[in-house]
Backbone as JSON Lines, residues from 0, in Angstrom:
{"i":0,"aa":"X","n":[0.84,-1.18,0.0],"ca":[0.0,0.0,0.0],"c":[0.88,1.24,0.0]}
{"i":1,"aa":"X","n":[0.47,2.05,-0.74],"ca":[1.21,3.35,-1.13],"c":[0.76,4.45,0.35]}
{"i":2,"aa":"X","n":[1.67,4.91,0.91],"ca":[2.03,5.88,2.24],"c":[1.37,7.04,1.17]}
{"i":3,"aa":"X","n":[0.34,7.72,2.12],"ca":[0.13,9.28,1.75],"c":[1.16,10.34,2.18]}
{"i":4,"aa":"X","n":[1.7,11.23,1.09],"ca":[2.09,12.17,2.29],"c":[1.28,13.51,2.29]}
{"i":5,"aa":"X","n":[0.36,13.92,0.97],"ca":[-0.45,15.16,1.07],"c":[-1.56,15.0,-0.03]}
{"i":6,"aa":"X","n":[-3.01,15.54,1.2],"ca":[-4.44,15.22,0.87],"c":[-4.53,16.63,0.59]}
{"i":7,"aa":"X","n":[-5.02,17.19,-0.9],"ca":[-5.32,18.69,-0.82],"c":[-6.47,18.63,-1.59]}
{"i":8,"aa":"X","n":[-7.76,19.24,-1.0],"ca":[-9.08,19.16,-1.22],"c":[-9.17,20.13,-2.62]}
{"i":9,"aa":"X","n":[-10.31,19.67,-3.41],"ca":[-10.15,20.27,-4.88],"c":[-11.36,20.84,-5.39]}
{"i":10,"aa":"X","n":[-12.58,20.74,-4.45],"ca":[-13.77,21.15,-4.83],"c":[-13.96,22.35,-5.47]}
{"i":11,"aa":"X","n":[-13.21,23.34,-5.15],"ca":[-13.52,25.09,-5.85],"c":[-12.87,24.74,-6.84]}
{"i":12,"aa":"X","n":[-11.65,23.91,-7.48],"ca":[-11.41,23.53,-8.91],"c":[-12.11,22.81,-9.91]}
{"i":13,"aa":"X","n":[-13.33,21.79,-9.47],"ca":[-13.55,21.15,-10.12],"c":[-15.6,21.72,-10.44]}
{"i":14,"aa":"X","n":[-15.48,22.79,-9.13],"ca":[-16.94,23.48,-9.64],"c":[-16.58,24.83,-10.33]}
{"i":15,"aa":"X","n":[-15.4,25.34,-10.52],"ca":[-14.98,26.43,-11.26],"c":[-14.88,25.42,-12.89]}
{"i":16,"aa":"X","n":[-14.64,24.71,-13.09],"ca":[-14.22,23.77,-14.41],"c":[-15.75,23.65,-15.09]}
{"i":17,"aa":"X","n":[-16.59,23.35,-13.96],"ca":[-18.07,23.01,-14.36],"c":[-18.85,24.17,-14.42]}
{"i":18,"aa":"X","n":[-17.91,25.71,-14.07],"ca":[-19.11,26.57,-14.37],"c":[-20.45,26.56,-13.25]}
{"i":19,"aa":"X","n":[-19.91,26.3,-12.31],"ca":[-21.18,26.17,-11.02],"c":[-20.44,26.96,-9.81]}
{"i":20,"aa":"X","n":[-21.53,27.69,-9.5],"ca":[-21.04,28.5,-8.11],"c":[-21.01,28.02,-6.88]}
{"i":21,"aa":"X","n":[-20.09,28.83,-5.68],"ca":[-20.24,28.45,-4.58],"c":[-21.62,28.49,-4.43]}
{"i":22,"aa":"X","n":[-22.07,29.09,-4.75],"ca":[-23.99,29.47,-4.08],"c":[-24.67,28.86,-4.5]}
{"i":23,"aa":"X","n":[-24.6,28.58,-5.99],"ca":[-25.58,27.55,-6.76],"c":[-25.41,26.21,-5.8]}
{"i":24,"aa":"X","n":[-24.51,25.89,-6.2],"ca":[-24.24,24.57,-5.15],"c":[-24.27,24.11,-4.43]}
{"i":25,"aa":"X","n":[-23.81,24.92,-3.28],"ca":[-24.62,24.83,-2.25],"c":[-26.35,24.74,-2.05]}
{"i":26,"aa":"X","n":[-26.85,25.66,-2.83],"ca":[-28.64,25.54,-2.81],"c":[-28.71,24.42,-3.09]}
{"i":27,"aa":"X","n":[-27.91,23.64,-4.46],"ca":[-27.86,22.44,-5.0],"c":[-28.12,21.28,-3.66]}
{"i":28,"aa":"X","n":[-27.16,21.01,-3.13],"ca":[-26.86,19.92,-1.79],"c":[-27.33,19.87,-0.75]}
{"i":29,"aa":"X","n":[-28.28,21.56,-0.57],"ca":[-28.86,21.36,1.0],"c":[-27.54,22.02,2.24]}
{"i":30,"aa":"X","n":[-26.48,22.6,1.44],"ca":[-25.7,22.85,2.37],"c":[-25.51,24.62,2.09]}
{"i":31,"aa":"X","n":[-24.89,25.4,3.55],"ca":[-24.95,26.58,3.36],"c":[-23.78,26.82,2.51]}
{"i":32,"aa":"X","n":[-23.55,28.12,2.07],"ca":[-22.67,28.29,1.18],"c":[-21.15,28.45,1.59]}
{"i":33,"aa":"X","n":[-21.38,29.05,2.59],"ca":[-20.07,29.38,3.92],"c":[-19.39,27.64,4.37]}
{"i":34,"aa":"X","n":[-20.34,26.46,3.47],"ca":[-19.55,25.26,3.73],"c":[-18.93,24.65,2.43]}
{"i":35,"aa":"X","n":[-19.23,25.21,1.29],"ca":[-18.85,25.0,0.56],"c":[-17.9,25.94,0.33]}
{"i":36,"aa":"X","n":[-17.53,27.5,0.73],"ca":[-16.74,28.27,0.61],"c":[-15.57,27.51,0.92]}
{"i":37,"aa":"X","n":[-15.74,27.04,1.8],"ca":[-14.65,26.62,3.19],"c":[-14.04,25.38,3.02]}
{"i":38,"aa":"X","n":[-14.83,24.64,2.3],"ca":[-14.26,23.13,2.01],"c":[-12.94,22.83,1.5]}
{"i":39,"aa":"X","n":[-12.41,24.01,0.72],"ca":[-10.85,23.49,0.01],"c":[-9.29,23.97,1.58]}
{"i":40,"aa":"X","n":[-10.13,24.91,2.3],"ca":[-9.4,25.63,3.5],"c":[-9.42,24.32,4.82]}
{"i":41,"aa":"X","n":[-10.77,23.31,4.5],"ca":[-10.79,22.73,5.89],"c":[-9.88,21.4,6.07]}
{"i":42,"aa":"X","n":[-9.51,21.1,6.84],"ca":[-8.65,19.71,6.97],"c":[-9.86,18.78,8.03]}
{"i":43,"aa":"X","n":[-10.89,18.77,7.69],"ca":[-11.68,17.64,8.55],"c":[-13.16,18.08,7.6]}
{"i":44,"aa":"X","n":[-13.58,16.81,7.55],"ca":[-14.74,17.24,6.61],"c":[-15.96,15.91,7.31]}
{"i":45,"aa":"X","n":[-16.76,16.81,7.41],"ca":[-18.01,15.11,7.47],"c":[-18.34,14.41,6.67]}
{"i":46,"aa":"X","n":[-18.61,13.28,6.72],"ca":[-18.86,12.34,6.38],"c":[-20.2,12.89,5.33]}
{"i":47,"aa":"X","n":[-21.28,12.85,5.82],"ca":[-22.45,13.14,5.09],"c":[-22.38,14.22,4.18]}
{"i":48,"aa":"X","n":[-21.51,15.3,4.42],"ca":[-21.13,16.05,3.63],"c":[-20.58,15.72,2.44]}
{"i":49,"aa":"X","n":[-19.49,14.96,2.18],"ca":[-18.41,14.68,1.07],"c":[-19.38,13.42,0.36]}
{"i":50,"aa":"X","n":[-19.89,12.96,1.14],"ca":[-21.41,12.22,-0.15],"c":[-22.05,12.97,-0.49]}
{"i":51,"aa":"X","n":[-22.72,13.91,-0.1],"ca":[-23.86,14.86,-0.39],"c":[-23.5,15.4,-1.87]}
{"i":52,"aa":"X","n":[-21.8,15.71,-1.33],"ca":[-21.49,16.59,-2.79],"c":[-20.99,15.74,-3.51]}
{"i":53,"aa":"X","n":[-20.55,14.56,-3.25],"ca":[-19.66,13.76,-4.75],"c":[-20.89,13.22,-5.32]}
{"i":54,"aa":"X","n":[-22.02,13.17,-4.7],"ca":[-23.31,12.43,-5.03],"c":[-24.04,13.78,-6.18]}
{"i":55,"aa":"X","n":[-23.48,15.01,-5.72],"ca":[-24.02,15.9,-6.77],"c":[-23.47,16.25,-7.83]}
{"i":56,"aa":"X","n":[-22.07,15.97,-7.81],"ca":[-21.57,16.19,-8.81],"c":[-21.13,15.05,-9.55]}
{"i":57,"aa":"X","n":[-21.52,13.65,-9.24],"ca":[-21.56,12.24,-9.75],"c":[-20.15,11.68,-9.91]}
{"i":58,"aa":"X","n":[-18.97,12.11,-8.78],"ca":[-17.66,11.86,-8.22],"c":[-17.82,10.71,-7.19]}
{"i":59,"aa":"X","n":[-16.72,10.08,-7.37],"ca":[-16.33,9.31,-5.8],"c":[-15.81,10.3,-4.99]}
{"i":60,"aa":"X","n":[-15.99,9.99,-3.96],"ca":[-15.27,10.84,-2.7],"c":[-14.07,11.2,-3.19]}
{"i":61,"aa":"X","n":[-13.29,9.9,-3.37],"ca":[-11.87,10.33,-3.32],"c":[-11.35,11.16,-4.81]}
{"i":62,"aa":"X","n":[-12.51,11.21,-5.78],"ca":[-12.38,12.66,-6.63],"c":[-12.31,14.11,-6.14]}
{"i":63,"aa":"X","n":[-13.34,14.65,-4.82],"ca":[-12.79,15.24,-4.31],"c":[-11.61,15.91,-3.73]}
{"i":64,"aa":"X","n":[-10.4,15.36,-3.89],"ca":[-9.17,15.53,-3.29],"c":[-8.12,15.3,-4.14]}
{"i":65,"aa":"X","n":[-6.59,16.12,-4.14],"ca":[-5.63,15.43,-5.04],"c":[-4.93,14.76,-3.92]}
{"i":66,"aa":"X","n":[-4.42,13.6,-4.27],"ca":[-3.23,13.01,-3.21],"c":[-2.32,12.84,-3.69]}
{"i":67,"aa":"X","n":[-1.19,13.09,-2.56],"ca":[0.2,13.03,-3.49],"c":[0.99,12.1,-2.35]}
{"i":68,"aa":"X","n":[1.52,11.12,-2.78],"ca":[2.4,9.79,-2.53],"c":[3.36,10.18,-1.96]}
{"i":69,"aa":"X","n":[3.98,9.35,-1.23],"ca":[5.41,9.38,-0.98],"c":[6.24,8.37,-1.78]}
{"i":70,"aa":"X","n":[7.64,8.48,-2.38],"ca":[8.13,8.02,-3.32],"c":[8.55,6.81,-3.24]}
{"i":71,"aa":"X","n":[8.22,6.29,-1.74],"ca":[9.19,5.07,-1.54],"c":[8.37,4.14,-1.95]}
């Protein structure tokens, strides 16, 4: 199994790509917008949350995020 060494959240890249706003999107998911603002800044995310949105934007979770390996 490949060691993580950095999880960096990607959501404001991949709803800027799609042309969808923080605000739209949020109305979209049921979530306020101040959580979707915040999502690429936060290092802990809920659970029901990161389905809510990979479920809206038809992602796996782990599309949400880039990860970057360690080399060994």
């Amino acid at each position: 199994m490949k060691k993580i060494k950095h999880v960096t959240p990607r959501l404001s890249a991949i709803l800027k790509k799609r042309g969808i706003t923080h605000a739209t999107f949020a109305e979209k998911v049921g979530l306020l917008q101040p959580t979707i603002s915040r999502f690429d800044k936060m290092t802990r995310h809920e659970s029901i949350n990161l389905f809510r949105i990979a479920q809206a934007l038809d992602l796996r979770i782990e599309d949400l995020f880039e990860v970057e390996y360690d080399k060994d």
